[in-house]
C-alpha positions as CSV (number, residue, x, y, z in Angstrom):
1,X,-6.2,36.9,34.2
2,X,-4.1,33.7,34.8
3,X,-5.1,31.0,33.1
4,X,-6.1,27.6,35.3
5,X,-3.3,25.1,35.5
6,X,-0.4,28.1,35.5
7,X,1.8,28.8,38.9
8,X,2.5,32.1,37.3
9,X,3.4,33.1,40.8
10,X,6.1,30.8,41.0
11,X,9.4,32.0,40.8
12,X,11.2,31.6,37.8
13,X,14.5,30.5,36.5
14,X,16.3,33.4,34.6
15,X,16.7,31.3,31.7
16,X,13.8,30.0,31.4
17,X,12.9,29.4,27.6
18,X,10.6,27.0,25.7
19,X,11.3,26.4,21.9
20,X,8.8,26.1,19.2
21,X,9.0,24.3,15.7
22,X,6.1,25.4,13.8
23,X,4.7,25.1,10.7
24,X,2.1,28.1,11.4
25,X,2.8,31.4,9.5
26,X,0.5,33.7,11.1
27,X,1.7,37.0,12.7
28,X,-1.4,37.1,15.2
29,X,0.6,33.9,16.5
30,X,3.2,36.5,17.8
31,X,0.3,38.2,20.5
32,X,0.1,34.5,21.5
33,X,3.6,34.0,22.1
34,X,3.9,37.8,24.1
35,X,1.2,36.9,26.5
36,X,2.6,33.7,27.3
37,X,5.8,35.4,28.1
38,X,4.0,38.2,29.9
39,X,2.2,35.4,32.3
40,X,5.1,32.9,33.1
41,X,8.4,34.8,32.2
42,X,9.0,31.7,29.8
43,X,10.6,33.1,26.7
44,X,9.2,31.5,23.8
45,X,12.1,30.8,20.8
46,X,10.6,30.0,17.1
47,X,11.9,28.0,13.6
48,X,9.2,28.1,11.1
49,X,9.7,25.8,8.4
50,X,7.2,23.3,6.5
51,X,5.6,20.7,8.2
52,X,7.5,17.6,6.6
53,X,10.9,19.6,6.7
54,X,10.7,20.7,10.7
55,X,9.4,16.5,11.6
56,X,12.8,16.0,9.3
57,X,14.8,18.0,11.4
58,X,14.0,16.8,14.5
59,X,14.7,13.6,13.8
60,X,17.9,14.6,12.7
61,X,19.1,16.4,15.3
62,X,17.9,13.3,17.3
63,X,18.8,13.7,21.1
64,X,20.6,17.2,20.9
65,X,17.2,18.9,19.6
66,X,16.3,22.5,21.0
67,X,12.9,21.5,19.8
68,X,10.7,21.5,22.8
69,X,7.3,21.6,20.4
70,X,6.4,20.6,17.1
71,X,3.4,22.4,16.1
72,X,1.9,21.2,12.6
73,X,-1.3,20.9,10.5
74,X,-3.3,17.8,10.0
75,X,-3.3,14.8,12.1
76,X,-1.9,12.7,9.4
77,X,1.4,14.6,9.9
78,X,0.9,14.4,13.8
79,X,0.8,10.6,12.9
80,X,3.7,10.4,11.0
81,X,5.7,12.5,13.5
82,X,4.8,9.9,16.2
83,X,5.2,7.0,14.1
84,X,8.9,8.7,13.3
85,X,9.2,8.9,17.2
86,X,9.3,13.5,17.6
87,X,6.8,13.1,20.4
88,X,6.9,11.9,24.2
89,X,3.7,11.2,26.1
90,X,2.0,13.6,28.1
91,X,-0.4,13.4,31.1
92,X,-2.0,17.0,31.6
93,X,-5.1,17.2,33.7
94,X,-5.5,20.4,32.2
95,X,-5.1,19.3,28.5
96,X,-7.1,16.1,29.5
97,X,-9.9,18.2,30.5
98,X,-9.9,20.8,28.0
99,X,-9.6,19.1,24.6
100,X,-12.3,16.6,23.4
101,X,-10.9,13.1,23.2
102,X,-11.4,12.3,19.7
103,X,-9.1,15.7,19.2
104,X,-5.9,14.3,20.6
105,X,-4.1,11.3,20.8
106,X,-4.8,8.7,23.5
107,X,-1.6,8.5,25.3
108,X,-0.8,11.8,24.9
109,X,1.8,12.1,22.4
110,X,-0.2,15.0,20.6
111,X,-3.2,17.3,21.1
112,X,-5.2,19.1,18.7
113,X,-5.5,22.8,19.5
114,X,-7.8,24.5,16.3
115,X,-10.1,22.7,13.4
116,X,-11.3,23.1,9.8
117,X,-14.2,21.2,8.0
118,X,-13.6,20.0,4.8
119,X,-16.7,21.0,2.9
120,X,-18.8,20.6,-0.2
121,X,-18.8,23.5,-2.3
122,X,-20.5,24.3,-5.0
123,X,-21.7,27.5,-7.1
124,X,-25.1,29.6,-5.6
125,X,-28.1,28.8,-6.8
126,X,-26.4,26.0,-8.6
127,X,-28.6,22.7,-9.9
128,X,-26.5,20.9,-7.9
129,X,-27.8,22.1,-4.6
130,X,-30.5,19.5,-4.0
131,X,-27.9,16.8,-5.1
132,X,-25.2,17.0,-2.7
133,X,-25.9,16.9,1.1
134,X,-23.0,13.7,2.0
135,X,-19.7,12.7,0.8
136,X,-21.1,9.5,-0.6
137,X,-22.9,12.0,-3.0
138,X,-19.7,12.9,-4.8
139,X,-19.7,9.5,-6.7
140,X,-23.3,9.8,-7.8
141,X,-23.6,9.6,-11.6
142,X,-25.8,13.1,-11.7
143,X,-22.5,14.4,-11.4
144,X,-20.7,13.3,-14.0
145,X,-18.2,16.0,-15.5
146,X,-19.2,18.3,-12.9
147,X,-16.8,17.4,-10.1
148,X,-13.1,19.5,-9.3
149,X,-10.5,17.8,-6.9
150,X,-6.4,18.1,-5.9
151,X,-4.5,15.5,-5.9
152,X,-4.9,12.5,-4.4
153,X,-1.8,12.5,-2.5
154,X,-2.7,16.0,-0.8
155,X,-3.1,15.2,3.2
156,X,-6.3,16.7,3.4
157,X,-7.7,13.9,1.1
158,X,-5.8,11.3,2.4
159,X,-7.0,12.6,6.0
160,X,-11.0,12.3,4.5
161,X,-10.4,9.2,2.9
162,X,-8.8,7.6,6.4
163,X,-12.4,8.9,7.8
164,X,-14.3,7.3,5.1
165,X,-12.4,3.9,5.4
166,X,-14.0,4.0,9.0
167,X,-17.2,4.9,8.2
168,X,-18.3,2.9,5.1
169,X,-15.2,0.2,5.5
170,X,-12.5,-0.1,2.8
171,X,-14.5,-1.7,0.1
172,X,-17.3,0.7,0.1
173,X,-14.5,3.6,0.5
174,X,-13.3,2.5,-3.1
175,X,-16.0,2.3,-4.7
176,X,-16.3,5.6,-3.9
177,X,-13.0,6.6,-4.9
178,X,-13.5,5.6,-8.2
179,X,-17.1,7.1,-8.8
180,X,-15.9,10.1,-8.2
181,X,-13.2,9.6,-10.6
182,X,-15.6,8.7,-12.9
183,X,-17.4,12.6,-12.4
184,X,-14.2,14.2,-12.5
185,X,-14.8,17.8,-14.8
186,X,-10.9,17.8,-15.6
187,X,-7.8,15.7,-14.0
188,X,-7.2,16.7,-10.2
189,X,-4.7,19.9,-9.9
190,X,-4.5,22.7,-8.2
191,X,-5.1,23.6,-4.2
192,X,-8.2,24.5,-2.2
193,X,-8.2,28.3,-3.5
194,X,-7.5,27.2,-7.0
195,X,-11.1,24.4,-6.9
196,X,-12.9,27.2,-5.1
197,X,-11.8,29.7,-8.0
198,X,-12.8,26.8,-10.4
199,X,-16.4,26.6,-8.7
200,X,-17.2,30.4,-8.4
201,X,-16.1,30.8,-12.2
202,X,-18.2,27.7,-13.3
203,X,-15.6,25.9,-14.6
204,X,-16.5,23.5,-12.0
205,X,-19.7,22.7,-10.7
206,X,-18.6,21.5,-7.2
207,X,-15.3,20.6,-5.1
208,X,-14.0,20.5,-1.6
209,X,-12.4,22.3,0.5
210,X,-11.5,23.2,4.4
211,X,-13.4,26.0,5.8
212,X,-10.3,28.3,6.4
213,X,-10.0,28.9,2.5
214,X,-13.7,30.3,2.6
215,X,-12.7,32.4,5.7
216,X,-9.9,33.4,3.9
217,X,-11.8,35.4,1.4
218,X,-15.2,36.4,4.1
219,X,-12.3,38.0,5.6
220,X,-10.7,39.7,2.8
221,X,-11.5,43.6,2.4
222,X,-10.2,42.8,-1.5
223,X,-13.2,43.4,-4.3
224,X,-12.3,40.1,-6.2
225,X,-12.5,38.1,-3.2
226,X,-15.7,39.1,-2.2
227,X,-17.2,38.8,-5.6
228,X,-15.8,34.8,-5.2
229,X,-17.5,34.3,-2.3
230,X,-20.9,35.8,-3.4
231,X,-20.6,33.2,-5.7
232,X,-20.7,30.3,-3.8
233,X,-22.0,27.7,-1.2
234,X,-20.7,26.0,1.5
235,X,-22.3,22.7,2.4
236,X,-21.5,21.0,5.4
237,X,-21.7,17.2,4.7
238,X,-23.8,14.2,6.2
239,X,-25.8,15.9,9.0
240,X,-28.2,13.6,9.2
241,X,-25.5,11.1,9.9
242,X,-22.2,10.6,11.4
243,X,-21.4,14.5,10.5
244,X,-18.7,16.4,9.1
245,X,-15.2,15.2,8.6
246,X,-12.8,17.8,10.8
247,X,-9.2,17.9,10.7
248,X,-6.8,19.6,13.3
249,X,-4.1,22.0,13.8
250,X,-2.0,20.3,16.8
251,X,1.2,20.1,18.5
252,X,2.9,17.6,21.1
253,X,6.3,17.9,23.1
254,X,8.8,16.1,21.4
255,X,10.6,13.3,22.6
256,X,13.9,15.0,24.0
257,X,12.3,17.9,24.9
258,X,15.2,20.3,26.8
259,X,12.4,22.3,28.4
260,X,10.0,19.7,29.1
261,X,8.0,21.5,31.9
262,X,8.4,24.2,30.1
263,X,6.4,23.1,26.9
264,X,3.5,21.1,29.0
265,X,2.5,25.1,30.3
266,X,3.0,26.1,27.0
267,X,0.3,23.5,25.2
268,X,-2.2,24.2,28.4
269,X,-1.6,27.9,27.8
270,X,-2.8,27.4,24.2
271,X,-6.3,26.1,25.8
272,X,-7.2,29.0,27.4
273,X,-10.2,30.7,26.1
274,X,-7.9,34.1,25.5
275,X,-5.6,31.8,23.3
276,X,-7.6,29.0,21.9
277,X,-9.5,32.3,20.3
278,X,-6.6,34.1,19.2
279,X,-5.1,30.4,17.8
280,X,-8.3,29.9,15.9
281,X,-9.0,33.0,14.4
282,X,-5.5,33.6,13.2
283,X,-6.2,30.9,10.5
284,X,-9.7,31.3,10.3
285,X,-10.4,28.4,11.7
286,X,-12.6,26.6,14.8
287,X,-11.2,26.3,18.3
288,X,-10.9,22.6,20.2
289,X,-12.3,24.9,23.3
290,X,-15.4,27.1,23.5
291,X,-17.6,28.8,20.3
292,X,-16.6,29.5,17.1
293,X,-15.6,33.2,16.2
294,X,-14.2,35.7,13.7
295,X,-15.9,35.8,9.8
296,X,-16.8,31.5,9.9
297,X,-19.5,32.6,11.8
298,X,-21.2,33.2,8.8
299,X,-21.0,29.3,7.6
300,X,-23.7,28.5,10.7
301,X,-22.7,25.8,13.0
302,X,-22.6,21.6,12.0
303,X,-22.5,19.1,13.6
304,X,-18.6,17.2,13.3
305,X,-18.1,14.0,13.1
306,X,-16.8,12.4,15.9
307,X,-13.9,9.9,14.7
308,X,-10.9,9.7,16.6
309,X,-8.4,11.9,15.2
310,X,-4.9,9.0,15.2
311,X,-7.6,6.8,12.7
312,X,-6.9,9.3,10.0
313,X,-3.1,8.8,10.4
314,X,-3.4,4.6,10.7
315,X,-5.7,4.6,8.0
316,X,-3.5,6.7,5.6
317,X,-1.4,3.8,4.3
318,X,-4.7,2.0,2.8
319,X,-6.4,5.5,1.6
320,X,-3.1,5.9,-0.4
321,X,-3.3,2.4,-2.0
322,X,-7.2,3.0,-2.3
323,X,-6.5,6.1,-4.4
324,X,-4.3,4.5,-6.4
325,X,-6.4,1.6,-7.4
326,X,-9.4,4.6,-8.0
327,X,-7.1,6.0,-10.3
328,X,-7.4,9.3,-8.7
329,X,-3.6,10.9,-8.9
């Protein structure tokens, strides 16, 4: 089937290539890459790196970059590659269409292309449970000692306290900050796996963490990681309100892009229903496009909250220096 918005009839240059920089590790990303080939004759060229190292590089090799695409996570680093100047503007009627607007940046510079919720966890049948059904919940003083975070600096909590600056406005957003420092069970360390481990063990009666991590272990055929997840529940914060706080997965062409064209068929490509499932699911994750599939099924569906995805890169700067005042490292 060929995918709307593709002249895969056209005829094709003999070199014709597109080159991704990407900061995705997953080896069902490779059946994505094949198809694309198969449908357009475009061979697709990778670097993997780290998400802060490949922005780096771009902007070193300046105008001589192969780089046609940076593809990253969060879209605090989509920010800061725009703000560095990786990304030219795209108009896509195609992209426009497919991908929500609060998932991609106005003028086009970047486009989200999967999602994760960042969750409340906390252990089954836990006390807790009727206690924590919102964010703001995390700084109530019923949890005192009972609360497990990373750092501070992490982009996933800068990316969540961006959304929060939005919703309750900077002053409220502190105050949070720094009740939740207050219910801290031990100083913030560790990743999302190392919290959830934390919660499932009861060292910690509750932390957060993106969605994916849970999928991670639903999908795992691994004894252990079953027995964590049996141990534990995922609550999808403030559904009665504004919803839960989603990040992205994205990618945008960058500024001297030697393949432009190229790389605009390649980000529409990665809307199609055939590879916005194969995109999601290879991260366990939810696609921009279409229903939810793969073992986050099981966490039901929630409602998202709806805040433009470039406010959680402007707003990083003051959830940084909100942190800091909070205490929270």
């Amino acid at each position: 089937m060929v995918f709307a918005g593709f002249a895969a009839s056209a005829p094709l240059l003999a070199a014709e290539e597109v080159n991704l920089y990407s900061a995705r590790h997953y080896d069902t990303d490779f059946a994505l890459y094949d198809t694309f080939t198969e449908r357009t004759g475009i061979k697709v060229n990778l670097i993997e790196g780290g998400s802060d190292a490949l922005i780096e590089r771009i902007v070193n090799e300046g105008e001589y970059t192969p780089a046609d695409i940076l593809i990253t996570v969060d879209a605090g680093r989509l920010w800061r590659a725009q703000e560095r100047g990786v990304f030219q503007p795209v108009r896509s009627e195609v992209l426009e269409q497919r991908i929500p607007t609060h998932l991609r940046e106005p003028a086009g510079h970047w486009f989200g292309l999967s999602k994760r919720a960042r969750v409340i966890v906390h252990g089954k049948d836990s006390p807790l449970a009727d206690a924590v059904a919102r964010y703001e919940d995390l700084a109530d003083t019923e949890l005192l000692g009972k609360v497990c975070m990373r750092s501070s600096s992490n982009i996933y909590n800068l990316s969540l306290m961006s959304s929060l600056i939005d919703a309750l406005g900077a002053a409220a957003a502190e105050e949070w900050a720094k009740g939740v420092v207050a219910n801290f069970a031990r100083p913030p360390q560790s990743n999302d796996t190392g919290n959830l481990a934390a919660v499932a063990s009861g060292e910690c009666g509750l932390t957060l963490a993106n969605t994916y991590y849970v999928g991670r272990w639903l999908a795992s055929s691994e004894e252990a990681d079953q027995r964590m997840v049996d141990r534990i529940t995922v609550v999808f914060p403030n559904q009665a309100d504004r919803g839960t706080h989603v990040n992205i997965s994205g990618a945008g062409v960058t500024r001297h892009a030697p393949n432009r064209d190229n790389a605009v068929r390649f980000l529409e490509y990665l809307t199609s229903d055939f590879a916005q499932k194969v995109f999601a699911e290879g991260n366990n994750e939810y696609p921009v496009v279409g229903e939810a599939s793969g073992p986050i099924t099981a966490l039901g569906t929630f409602k998202e909250d709806g805040i433009s995805a470039g406010l959680l890169g402007q707003n990083q700067a003051e959830a940084v220096r909100i942190y800091d005042r909070a205490g929270w490292r």
